[in-house]
KOLGUMI-338858 format. One record per atom (N, C-alpha, C): residue number from 1; chain; atom name; x, y, z. Coordinates in steps of 0.02 Angstrom, whole numbers, plus 32768, in hexadecimal, padded with zeros to 4 digits. Layout:
BEGIN
   resi   chain   name     xx     yy     zz
    NUM       A     CA      X      Y      Z
...
This chain:
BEGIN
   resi   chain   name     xx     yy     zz
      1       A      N   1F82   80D4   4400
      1       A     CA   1FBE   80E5   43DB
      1       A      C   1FF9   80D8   4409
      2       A      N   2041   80B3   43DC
      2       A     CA   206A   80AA   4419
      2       A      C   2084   80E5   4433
      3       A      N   20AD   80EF   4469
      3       A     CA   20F2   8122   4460
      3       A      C   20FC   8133   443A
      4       A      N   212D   80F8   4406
      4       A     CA   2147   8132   43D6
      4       A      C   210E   813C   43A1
      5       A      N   20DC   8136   4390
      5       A     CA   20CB   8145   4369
      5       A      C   20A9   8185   437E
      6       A      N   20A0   81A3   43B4
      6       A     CA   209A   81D5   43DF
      6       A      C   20C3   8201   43CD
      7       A      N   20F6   81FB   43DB
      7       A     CA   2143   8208   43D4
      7       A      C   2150   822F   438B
      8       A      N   2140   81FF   4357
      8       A     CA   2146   8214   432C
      8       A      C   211D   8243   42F6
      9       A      N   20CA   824D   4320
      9       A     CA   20B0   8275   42FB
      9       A      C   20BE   829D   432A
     10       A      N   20BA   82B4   4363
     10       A     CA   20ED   82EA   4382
     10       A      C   2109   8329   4364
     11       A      N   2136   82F8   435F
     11       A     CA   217A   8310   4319
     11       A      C   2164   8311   42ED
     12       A      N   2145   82DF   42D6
     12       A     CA   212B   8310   427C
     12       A      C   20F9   834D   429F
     13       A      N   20CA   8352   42B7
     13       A     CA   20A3   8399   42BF
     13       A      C   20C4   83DC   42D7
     14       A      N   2104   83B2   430B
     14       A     CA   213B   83F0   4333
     14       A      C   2154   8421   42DC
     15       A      N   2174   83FE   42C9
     15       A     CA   21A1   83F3   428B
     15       A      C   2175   842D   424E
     16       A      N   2131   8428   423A
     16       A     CA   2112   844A   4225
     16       A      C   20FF   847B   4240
     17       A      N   20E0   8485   4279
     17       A     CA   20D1   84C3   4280
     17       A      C   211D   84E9   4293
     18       A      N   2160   84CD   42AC
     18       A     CA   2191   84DF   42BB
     18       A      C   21AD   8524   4277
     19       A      N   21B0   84E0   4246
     19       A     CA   21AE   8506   4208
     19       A      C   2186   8522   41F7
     20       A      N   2149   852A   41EF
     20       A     CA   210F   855F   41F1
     20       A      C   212A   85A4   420C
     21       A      N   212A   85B0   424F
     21       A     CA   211F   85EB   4273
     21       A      C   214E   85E8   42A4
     22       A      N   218C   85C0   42AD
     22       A     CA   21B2   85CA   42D6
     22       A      C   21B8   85AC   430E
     23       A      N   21EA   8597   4339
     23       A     CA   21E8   857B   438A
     23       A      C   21CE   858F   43B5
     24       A      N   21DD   85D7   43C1
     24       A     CA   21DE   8602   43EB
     24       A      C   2170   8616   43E2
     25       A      N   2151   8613   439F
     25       A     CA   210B   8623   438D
     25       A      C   20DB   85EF   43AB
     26       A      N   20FF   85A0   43A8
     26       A     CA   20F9   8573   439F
     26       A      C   20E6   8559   43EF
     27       A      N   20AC   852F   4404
     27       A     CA   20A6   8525   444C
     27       A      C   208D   84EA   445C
     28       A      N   208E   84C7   4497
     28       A     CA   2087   8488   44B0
     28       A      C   2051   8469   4493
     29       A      N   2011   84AD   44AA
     29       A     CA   1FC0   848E   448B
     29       A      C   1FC7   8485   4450
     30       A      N   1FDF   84AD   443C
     30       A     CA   1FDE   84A1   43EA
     30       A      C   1FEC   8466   43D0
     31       A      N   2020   8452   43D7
     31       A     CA   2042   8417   43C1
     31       A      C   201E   83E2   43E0
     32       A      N   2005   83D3   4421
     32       A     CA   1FD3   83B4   4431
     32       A      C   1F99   8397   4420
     33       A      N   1F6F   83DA   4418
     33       A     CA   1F40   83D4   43E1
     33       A      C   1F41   83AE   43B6
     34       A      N   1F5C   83C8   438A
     34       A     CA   1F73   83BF   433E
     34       A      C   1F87   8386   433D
     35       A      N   1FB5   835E   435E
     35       A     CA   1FC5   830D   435A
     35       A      C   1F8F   82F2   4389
     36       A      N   1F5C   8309   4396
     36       A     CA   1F2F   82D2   43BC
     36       A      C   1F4B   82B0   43FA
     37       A      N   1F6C   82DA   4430
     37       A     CA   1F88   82BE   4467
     37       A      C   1F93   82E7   44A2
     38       A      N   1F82   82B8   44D0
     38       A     CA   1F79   82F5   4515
     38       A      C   1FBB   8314   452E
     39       A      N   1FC8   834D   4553
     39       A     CA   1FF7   8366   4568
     39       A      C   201D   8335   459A
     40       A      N   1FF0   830B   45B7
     40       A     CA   2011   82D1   45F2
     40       A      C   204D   82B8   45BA
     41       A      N   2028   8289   457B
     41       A     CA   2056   8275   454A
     41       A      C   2089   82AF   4531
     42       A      N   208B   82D3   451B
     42       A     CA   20AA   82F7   44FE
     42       A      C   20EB   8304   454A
     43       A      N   20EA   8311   4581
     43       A     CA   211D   8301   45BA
     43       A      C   212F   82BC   45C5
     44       A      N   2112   8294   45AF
     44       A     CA   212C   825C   45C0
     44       A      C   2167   823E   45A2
     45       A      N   2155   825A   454F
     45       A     CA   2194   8260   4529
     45       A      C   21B5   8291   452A
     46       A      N   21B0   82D0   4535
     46       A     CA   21D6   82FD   4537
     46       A      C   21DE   833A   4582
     47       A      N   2220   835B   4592
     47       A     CA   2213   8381   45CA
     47       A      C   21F2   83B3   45AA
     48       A      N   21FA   83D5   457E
     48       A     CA   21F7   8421   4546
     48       A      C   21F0   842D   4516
     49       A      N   21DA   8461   4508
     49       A     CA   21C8   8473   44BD
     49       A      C   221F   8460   449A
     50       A      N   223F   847D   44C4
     50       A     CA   2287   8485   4493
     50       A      C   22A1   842B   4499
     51       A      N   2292   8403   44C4
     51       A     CA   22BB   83B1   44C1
     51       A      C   227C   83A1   4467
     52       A      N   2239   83B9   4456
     52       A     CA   222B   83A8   4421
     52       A      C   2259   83DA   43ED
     53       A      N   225E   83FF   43F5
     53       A     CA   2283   842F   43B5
     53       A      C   22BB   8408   43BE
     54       A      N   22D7   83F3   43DF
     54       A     CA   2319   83BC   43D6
     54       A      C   231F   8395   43BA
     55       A      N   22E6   835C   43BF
     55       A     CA   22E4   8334   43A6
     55       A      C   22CF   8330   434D
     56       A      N   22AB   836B   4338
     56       A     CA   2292   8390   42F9
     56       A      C   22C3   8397   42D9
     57       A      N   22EB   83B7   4302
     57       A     CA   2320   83E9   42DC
     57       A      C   2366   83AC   42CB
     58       A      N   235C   837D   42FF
     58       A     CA   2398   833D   42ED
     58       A      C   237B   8327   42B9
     59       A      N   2360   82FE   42C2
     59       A     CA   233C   82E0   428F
     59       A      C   2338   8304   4244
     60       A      N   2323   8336   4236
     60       A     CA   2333   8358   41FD
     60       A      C   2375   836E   41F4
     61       A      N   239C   8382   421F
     61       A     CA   23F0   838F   420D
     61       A      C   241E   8347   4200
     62       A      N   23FF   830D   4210
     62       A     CA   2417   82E2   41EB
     62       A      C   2416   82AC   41B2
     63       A      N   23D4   82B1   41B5
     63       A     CA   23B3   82BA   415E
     63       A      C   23C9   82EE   413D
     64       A      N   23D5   8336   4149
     64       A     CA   23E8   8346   4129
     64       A      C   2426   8342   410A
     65       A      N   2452   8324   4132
     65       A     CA   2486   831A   4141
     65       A      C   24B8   82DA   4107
     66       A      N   247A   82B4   4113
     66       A     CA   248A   8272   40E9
     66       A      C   2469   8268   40A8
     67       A      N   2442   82B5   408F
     67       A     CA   2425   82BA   405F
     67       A      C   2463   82DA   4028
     68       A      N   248B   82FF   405A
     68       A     CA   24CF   832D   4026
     68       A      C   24FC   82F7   4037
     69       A      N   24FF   82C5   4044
     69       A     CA   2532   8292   4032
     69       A      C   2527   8266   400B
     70       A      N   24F8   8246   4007
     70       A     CA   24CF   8234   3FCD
     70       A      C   24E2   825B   3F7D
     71       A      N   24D2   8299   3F81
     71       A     CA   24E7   82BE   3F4B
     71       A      C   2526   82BD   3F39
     72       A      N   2556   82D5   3F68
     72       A     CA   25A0   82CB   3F58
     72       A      C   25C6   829A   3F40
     73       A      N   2598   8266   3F5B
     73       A     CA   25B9   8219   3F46
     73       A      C   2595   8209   3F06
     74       A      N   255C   821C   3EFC
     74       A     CA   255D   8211   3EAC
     74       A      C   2588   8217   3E68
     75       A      N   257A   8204   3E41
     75       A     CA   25B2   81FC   3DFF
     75       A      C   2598   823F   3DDB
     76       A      N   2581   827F   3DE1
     76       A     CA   2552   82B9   3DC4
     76       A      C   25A0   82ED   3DC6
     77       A      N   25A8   8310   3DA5
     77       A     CA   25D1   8335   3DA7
     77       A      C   25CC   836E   3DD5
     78       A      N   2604   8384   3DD6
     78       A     CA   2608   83B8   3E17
     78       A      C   25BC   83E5   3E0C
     79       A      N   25AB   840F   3DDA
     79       A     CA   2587   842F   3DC7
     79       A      C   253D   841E   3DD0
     80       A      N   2535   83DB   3DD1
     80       A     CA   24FD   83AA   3DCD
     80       A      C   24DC   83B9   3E08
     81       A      N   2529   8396   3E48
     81       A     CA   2525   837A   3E6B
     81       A      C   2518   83E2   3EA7
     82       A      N   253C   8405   3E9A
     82       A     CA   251E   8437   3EA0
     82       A      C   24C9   846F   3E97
     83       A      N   24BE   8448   3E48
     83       A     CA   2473   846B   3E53
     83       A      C   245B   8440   3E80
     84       A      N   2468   8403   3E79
     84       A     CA   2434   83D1   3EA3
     84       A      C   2420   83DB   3EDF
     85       A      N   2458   83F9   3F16
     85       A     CA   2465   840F   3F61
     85       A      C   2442   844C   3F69
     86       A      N   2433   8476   3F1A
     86       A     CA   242C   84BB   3F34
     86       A      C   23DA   84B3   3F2D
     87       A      N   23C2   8490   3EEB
     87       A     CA   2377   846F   3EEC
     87       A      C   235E   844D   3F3E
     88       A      N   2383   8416   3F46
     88       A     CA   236E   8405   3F8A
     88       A      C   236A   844B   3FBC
     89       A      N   2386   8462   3FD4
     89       A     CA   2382   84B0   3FF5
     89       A      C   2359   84CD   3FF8
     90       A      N   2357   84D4   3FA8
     90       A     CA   230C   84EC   3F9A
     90       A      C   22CE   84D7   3FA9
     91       A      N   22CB   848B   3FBB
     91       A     CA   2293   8467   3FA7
     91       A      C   228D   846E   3FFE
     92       A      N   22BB   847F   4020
     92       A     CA   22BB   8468   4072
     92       A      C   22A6   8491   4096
     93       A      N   22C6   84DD   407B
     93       A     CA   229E   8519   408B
     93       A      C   224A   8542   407D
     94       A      N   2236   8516   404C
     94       A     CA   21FF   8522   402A
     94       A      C   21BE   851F   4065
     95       A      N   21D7   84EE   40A0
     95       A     CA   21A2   84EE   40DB
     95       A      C   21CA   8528   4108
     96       A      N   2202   852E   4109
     96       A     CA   2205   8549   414A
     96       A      C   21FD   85AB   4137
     97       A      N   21DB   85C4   417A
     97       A     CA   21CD   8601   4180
     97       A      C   220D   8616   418B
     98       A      N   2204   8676   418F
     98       A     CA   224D   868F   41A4
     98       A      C   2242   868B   41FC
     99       A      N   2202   867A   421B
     99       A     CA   2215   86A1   4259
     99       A      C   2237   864C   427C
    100       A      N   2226   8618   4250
    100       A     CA   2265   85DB   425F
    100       A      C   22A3   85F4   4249
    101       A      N   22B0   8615   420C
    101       A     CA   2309   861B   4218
    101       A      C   231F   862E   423C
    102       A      N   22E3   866D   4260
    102       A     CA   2318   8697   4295
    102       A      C   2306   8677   42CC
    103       A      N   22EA   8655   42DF
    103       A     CA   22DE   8626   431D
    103       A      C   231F   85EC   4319
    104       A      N   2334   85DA   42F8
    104       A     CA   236D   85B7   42DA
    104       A      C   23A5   85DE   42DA
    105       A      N   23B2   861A   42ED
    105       A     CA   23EA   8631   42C9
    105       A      C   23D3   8662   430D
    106       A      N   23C3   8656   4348
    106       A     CA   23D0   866F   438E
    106       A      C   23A2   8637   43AF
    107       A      N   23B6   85F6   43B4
    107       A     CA   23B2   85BE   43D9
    107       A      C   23A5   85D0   4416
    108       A      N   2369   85BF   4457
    108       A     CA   235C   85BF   4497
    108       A      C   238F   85A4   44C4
    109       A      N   23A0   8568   4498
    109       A     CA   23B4   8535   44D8
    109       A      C   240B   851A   44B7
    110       A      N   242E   8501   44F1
    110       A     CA   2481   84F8   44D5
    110       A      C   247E   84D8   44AF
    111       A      N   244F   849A   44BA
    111       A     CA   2452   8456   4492
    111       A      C   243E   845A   445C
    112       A      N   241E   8488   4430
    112       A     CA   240E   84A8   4408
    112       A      C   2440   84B7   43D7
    113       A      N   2470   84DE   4405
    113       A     CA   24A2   8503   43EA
    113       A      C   24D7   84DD   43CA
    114       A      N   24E3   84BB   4413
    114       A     CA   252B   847A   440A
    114       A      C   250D   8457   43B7
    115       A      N   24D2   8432   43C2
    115       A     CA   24BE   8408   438E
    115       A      C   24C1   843B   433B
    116       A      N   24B8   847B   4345
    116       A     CA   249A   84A3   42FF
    116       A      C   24FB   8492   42F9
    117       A      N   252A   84A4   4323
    117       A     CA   2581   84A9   4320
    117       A      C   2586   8460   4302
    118       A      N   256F   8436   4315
    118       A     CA   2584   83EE   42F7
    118       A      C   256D   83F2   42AC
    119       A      N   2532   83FA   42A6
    119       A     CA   2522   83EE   4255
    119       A      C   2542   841C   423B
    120       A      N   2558   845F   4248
    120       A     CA   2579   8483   4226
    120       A      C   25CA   845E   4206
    121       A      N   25E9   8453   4240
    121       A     CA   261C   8441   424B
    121       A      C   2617   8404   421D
    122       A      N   25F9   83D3   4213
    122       A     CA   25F9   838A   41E6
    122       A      C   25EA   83A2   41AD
    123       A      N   25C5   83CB   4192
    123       A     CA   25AE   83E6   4154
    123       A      C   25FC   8411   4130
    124       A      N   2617   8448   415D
    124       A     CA   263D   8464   414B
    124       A      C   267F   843D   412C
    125       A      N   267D   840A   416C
    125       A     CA   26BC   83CB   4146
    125       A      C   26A4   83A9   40FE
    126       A      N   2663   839A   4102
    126       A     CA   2659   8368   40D1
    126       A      C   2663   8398   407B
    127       A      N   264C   83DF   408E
    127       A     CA   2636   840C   4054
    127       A      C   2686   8425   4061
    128       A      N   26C7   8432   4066
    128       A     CA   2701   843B   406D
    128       A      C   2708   8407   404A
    129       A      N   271A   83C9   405A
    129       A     CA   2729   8384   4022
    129       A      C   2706   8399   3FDC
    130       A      N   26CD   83B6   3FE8
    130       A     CA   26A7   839F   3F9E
    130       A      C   26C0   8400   3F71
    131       A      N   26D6   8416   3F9E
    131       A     CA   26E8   8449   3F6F
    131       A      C   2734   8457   3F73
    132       A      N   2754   8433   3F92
    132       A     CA   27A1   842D   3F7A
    132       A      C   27BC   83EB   3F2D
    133       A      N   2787   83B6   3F43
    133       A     CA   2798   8387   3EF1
    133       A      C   2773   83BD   3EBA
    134       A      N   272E   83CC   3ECF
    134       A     CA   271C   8404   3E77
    134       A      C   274C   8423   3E6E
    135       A      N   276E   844C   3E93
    135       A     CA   27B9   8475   3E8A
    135       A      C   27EA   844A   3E6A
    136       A      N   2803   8409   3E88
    136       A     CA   283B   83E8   3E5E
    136       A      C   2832   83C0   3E26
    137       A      N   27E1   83B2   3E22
    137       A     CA   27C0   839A   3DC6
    137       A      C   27BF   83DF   3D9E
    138       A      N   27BF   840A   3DC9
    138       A     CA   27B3   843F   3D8B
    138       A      C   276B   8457   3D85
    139       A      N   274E   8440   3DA7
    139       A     CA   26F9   8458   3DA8
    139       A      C   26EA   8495   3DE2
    140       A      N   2715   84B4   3DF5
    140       A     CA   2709   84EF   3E1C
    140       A      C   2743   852E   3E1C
    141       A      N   2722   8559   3E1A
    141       A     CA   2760   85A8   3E05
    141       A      C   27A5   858F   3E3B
    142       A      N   27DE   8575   3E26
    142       A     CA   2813   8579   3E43
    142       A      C   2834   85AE   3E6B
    143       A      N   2828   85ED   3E4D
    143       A     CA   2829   8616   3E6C
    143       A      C   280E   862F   3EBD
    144       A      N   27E6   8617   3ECB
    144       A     CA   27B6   8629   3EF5
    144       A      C   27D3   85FC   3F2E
    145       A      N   27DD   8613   3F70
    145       A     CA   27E3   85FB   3FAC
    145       A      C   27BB   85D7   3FC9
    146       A      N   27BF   859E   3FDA
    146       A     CA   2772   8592   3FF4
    146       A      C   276E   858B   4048
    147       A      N   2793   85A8   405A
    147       A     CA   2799   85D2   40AC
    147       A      C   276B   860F   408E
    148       A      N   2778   8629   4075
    148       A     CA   2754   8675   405F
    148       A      C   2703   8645   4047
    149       A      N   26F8   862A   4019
    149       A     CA   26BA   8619   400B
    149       A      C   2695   8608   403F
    150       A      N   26AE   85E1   407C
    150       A     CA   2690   85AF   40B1
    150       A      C   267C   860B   40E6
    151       A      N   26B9   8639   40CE
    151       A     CA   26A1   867B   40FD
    151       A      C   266E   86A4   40E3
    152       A      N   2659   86A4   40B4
    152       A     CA   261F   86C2   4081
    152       A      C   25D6   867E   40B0
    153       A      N   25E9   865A   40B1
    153       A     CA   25B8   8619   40AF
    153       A      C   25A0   863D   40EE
    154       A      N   25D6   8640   4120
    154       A     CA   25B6   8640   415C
    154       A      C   25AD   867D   416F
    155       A      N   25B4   86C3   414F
    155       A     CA   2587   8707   4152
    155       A      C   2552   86F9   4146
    156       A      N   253B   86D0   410A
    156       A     CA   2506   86E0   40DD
    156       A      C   24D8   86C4   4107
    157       A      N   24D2   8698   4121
    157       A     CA   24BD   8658   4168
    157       A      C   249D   8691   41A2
    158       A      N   24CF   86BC   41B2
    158       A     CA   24CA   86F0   41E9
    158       A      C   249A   8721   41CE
    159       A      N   249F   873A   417E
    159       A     CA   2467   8766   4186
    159       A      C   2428   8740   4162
    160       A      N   2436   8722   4173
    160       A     CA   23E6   86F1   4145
    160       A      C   23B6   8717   418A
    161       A      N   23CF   871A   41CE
    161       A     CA   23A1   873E   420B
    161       A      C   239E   8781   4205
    162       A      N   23CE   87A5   41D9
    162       A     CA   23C0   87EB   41EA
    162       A      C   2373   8807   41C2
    163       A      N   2354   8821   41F0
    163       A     CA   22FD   8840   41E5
    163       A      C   22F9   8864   41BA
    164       A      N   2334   8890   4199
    164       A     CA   2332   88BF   4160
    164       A      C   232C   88A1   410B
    165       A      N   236C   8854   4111
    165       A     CA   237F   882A   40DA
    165       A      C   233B   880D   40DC
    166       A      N   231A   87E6   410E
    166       A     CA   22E0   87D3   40FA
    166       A      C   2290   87EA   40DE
    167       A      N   228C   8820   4100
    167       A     CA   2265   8843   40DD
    167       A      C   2264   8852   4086
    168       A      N   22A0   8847   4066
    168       A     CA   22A8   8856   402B
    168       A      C   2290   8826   400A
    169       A      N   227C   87DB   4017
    169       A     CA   226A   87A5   4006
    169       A      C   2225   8794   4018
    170       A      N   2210   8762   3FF3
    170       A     CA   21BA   8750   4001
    170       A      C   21BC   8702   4014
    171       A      N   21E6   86EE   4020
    171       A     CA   21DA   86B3   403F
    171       A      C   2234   868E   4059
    172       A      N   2237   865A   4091
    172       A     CA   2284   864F   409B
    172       A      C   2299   8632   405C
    173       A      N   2280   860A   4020
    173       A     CA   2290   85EA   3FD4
    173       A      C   22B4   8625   3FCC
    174       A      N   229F   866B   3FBC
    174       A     CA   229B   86A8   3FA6
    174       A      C   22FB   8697   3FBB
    175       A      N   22FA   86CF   3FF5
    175       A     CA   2333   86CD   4023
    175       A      C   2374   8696   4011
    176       A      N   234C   8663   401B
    176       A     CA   2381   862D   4014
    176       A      C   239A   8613   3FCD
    177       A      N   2377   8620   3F91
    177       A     CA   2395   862F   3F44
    177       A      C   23C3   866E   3F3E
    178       A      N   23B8   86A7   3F58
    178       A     CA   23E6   86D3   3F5B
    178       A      C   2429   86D3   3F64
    179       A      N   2427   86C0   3FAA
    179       A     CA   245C   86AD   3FDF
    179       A      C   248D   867F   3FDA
    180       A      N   2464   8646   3FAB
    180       A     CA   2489   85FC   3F9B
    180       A      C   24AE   8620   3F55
    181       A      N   2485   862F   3F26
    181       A     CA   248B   8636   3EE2
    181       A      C   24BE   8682   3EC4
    182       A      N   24B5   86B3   3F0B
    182       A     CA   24F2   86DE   3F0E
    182       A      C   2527   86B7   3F09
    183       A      N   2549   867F   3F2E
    183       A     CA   2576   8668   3F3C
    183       A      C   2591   8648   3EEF
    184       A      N   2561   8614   3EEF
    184       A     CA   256A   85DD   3EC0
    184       A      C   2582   8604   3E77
    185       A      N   2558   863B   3E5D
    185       A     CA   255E   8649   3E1E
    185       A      C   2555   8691   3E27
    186       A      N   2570   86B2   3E64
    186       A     CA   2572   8704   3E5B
    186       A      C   2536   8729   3E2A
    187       A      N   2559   874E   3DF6
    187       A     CA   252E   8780   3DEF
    187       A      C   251D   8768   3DA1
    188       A      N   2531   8728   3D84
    188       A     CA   252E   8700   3D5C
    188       A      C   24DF   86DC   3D47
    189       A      N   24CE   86CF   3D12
    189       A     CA   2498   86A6   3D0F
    189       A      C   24A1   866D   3D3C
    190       A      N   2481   8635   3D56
    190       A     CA   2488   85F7   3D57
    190       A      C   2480   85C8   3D14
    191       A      N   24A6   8598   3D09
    191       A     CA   248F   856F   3CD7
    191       A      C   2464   854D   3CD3
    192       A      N   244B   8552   3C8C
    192       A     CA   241B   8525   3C87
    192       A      C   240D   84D6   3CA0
């Protein structure tokens, strides 16, 4: 097998059990094992458990990334183009455990951190554009600040870790329909 193809089941096995049971649960042998590759290999490409959670966690933050631009730039109406982002979400969280959110949401390492600040930061711009035009078509409550919405966004983000909020839920899908769908459509049905 070459490098990268080393490389890349790596990362797909890092990536699963990551989402499975967490970074911090999650260990060298394991991932070793499981992709069929010796620990020599597994240093050769990487210094650490956390340079693979880097590379996991890039790699999915910019797919994910270019998956909600994709959406936005579609011709689907605001509403459309909204369930669509909140379905994807859904569909993204459906692997990952909670003890990955909160492994995510108290990062080991800076580079971690800096990188989780970048995707935040590109997302927040891109979803600011896409919810200031729904505002001037008319497809979003005018009323509503969306400094205040983006501050709801990023509580709700913060307690997605708190141990009490999660417990109330049976899976992160659970959590993350709540959390998203508080926002989106309050205390409202969603539409059909």
């Amino acid at each position: 097998m070459s490098p990268m193809k080393k490389k890349d089941k790596i990362e797909t096995i890092a990536k699963e059990l990551f989402f499975a049971q967490g970074i911090k649960k999650t260990s060298i042998d394991e991932i070793c094992k499981k992709a069929g590759v010796s620990r020599k290999t597994f240093y050769t490409l990487y210094s650490n458990k956390q340079d693979v959670a880097m590379a996991v966690f890039t790699k999915f933050g910019d797919e994910s990334l270019e998956l909600s631009r994709q959406i936005i730039a579609s011709n689907d109406s605001f509403a459309e183009k909204l369930k669509t982002m909140l379905n994807l979400k859904y569909e993204m969280s459906r692997s990952i455990s909670m003890d990955f959110v909160n492994d995510l949401m108290q990062p080991e390492t800076a580079e971690l951190m800096q990188y989780m600040a970048k995707i935040q930061g590109e997302s927040f711009v891109m979803m600011r554009n896409f919810f200031e035009e729904a505002q001037k078509n008319g497809e979003m409550n005018p009323h509503l600040r969306i400094d205040f919405v983006f501050m709801l966004m990023q509580k709700m983000q913060e307690w997605a870790s708190d141990k009490q909020l999660q417990s109330m839920f049976s899976s992160s899908v659970d959590l993350a329909k709540n959390l998203s769908e508080s926002i989106v459509y309050g205390i409202m049905p969603p539409p059909l």
